[in-house]
C-alpha positions as CSV (number, residue, x, y, z in Angstrom):
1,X,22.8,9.1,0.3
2,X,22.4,6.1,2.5
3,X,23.9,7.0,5.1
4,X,22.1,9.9,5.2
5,X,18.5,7.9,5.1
6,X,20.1,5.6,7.5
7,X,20.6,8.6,10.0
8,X,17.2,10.4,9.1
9,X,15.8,6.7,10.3
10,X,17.5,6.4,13.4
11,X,15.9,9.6,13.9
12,X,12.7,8.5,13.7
13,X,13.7,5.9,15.5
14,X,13.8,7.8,19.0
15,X,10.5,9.4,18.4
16,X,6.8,8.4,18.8
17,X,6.6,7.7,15.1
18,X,5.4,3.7,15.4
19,X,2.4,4.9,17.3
20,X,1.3,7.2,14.4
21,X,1.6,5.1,11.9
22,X,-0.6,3.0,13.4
23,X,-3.5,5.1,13.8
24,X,-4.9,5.3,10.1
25,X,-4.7,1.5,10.0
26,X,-6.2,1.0,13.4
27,X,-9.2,3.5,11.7
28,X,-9.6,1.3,8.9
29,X,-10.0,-2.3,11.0
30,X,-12.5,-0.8,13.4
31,X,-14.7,1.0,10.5
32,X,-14.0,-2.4,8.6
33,X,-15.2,-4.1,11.5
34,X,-18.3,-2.5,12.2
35,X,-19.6,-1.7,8.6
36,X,-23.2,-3.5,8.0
37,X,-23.0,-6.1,4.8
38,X,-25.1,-6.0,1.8
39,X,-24.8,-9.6,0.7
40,X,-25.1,-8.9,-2.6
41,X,-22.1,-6.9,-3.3
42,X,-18.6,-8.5,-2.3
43,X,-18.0,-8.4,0.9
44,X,-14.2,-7.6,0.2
45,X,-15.0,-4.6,-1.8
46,X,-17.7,-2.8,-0.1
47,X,-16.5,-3.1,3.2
48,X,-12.7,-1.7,1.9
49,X,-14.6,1.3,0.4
50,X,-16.1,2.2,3.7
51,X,-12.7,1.9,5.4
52,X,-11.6,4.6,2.6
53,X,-13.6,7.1,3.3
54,X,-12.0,8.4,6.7
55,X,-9.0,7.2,5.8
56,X,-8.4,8.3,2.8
57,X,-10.5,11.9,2.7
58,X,-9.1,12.7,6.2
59,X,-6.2,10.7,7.6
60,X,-3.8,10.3,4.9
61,X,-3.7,14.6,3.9
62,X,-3.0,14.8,7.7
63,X,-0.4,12.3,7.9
64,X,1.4,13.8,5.3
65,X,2.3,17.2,7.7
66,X,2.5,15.0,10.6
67,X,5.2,12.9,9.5
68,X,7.6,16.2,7.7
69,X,7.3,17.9,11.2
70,X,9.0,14.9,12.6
71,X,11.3,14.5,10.3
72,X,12.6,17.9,10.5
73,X,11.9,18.3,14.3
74,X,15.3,17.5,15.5
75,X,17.2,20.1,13.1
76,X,15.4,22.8,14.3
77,X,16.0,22.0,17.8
78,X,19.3,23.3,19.4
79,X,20.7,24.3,15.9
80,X,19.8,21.1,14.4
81,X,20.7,22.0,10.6
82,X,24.0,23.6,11.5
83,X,25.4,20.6,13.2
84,X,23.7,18.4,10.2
85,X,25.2,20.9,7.0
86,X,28.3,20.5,8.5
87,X,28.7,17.0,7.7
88,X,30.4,16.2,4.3
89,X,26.9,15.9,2.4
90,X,24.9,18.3,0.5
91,X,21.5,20.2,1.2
92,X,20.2,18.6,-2.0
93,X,21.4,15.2,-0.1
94,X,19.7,16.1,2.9
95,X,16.1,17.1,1.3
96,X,15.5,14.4,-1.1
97,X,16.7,12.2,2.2
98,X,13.8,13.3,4.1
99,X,11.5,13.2,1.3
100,X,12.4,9.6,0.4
101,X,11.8,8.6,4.2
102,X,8.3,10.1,4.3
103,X,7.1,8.8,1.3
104,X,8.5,5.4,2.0
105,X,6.5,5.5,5.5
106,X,3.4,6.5,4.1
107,X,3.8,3.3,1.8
108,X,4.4,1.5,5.0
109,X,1.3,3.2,6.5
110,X,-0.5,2.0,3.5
111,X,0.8,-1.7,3.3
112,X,-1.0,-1.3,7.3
113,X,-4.2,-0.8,6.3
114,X,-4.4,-3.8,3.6
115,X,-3.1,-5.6,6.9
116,X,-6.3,-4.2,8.3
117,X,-8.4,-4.9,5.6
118,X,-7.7,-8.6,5.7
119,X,-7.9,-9.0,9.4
120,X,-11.4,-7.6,9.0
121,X,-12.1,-10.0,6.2
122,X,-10.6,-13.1,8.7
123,X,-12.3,-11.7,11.9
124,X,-16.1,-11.5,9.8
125,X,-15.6,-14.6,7.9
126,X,-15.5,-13.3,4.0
127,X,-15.8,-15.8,1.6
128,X,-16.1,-14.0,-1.2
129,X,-12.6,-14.2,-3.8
130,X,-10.6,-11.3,-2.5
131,X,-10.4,-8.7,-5.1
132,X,-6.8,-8.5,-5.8
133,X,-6.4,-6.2,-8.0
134,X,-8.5,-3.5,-7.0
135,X,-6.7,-3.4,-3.7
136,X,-3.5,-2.9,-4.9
137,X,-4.3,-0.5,-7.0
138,X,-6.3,1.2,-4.5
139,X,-2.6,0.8,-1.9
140,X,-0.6,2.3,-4.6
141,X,-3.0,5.0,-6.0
142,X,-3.2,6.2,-2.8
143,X,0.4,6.4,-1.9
144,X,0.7,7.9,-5.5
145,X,-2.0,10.5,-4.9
146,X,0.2,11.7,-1.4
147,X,3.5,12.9,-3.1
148,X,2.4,16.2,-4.2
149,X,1.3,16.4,-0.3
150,X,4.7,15.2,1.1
151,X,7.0,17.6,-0.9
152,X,4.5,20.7,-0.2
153,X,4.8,19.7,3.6
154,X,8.4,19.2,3.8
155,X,8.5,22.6,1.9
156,X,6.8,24.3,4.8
157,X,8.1,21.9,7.8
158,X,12.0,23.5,6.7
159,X,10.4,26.9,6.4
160,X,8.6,26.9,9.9
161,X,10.6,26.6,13.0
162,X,7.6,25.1,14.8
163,X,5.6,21.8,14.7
164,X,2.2,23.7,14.7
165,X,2.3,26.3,11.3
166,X,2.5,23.3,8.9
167,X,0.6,21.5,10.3
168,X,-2.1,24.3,10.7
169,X,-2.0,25.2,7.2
170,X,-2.6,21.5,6.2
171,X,-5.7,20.8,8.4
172,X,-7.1,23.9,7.0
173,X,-6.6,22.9,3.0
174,X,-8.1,19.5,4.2
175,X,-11.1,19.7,5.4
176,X,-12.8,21.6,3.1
177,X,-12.6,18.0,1.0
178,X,-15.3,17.2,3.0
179,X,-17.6,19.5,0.4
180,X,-15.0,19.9,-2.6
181,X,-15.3,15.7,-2.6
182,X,-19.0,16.4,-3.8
183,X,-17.8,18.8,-6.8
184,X,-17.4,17.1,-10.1
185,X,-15.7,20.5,-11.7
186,X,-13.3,21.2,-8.8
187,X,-12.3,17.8,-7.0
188,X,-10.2,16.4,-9.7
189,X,-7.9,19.3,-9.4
190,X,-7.4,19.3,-5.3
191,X,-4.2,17.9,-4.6
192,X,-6.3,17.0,-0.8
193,X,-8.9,14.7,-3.1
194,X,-6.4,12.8,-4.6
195,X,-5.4,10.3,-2.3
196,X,-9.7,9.6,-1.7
197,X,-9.9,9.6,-5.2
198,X,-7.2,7.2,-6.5
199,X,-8.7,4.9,-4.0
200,X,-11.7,4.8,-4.2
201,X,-11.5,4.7,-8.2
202,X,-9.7,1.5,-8.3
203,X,-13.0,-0.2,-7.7
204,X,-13.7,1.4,-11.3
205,X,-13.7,-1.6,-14.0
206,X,-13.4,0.7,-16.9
207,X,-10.2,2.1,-15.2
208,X,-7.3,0.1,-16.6
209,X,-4.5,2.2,-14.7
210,X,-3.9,3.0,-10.9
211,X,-4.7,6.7,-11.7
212,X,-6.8,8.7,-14.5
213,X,-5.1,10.6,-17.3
214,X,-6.1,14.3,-15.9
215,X,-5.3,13.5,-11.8
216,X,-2.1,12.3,-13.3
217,X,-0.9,15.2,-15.1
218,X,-2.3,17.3,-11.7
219,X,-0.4,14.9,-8.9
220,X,2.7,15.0,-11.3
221,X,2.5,18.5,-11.6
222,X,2.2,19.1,-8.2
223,X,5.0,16.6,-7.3
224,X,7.5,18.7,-9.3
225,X,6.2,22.3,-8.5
226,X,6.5,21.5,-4.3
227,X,9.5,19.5,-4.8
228,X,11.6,22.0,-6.9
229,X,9.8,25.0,-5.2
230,X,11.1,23.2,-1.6
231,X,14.6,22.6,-2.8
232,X,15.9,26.0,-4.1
233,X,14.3,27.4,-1.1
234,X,16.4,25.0,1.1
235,X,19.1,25.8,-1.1
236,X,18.9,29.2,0.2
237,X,17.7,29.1,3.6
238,X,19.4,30.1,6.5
239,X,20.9,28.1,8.9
């Protein structure tokens, strides 16, 4: 197994991958940047939950298809998966390879925009106490929130041949968070919510945990459904 993660990263490696990573996070400083202060909230706090919104509700669902078509780019180029199967490792190996990787960038991708939350906080002089736990549980809540989203995309990255489809299908179950955000009785249960949610929620002092009981049981439930759903199929698949 790591040999095959190492492999998957050099990869990755070769591609434009650095760049997109750094997009979300480059969102977050200049929203930070240029959000107006109420003085008498903290400044930590109100300014991260502006840099949420876009972020959160719109980049991270994206990033998720994004990053599973590159991942699976190269095996569907030149008769990537035949040359890849033929090594002595197994295609159960190979998937929860890639779907370690992804997940473990979008952490990355995460850790980014607390690096851009506390450059905005240095570059407009905060000196209110930074609010350490509600960020981290706002960084892990939304990485949480995103695995459902990873294993469904990997699912359809190895079922399409091309870059587009997946990606397609993704923007289209996205943006409609921009009005299903707004639904008390629907949002809890839309796996594209999630990672806005689990965010955004961390600023919540009744909320003890990083998530709430019911999104739990739904991103869990999701997790397993895409994940096992996207391994038989790769089981089967022809390559």
């Amino acid at each position: 197994m790591k040999d095959i993660l190492l492999t998957e990263w050099f990869k990755l490696r070769k591609s434009k991958i650095i760049s997109i990573i750094l997009i979300g996070p480059l969102l977050g400083l200049i929203t930070g940047i240029n959000t107006p202060l109420k003085f008498k909230f903290n400044s930590w706090e109100f300014v991260n939950i502006y840099m949420i919104v876009t972020y959160a509700l719109l980049f991270l669902p994206l990033i998720t298809s994004v990053l599973t078509g590159f991942i699976c780019r190269y095996e569907h180029q030149a008769g990537g998966w035949k040359q890849l199967l033929a090594l002595p490792v197994s295609r159960g190996q190979v998937f929860v390879a890639k779907y370690v990787v992804v997940i473990l960038l979008v952490m990355v991708i995460q850790l980014l925009f607390l690096c851009s939350l506390i450059v905005v906080g240095i570059i407009r002089g905060f000196s209110d106490p930074f609010p350490y736990e509600m960020v981290w549980k706002s960084i892990i809540g939304g990485w949480f929130a995103t695995l459902p989203l990873v294993a469904l995309q990997l699912w359809l990255s190895i079922l399409f041949n091309n870059f587009a489809a997946p990606f397609a299908i993704n923007a289209m179950l996205t943006l409609p968070s921009i009005l299903i955000i707004n639904s008390e009785r629907f949002s809890p249960y839309y796996l594209w919510v999630q990672p806005f949610l689990m965010m955004y929620s961390a600023g919540d002092k009744n909320n003890d945990f990083i998530v709430l009981g019911d999104q739990l049981m739904i991103i869990i439930l999701g997790s397993l459904i895409f994940l096992i759903g996207g391994y038989f199929y790769f089981q089967r698949k022809n390559v």
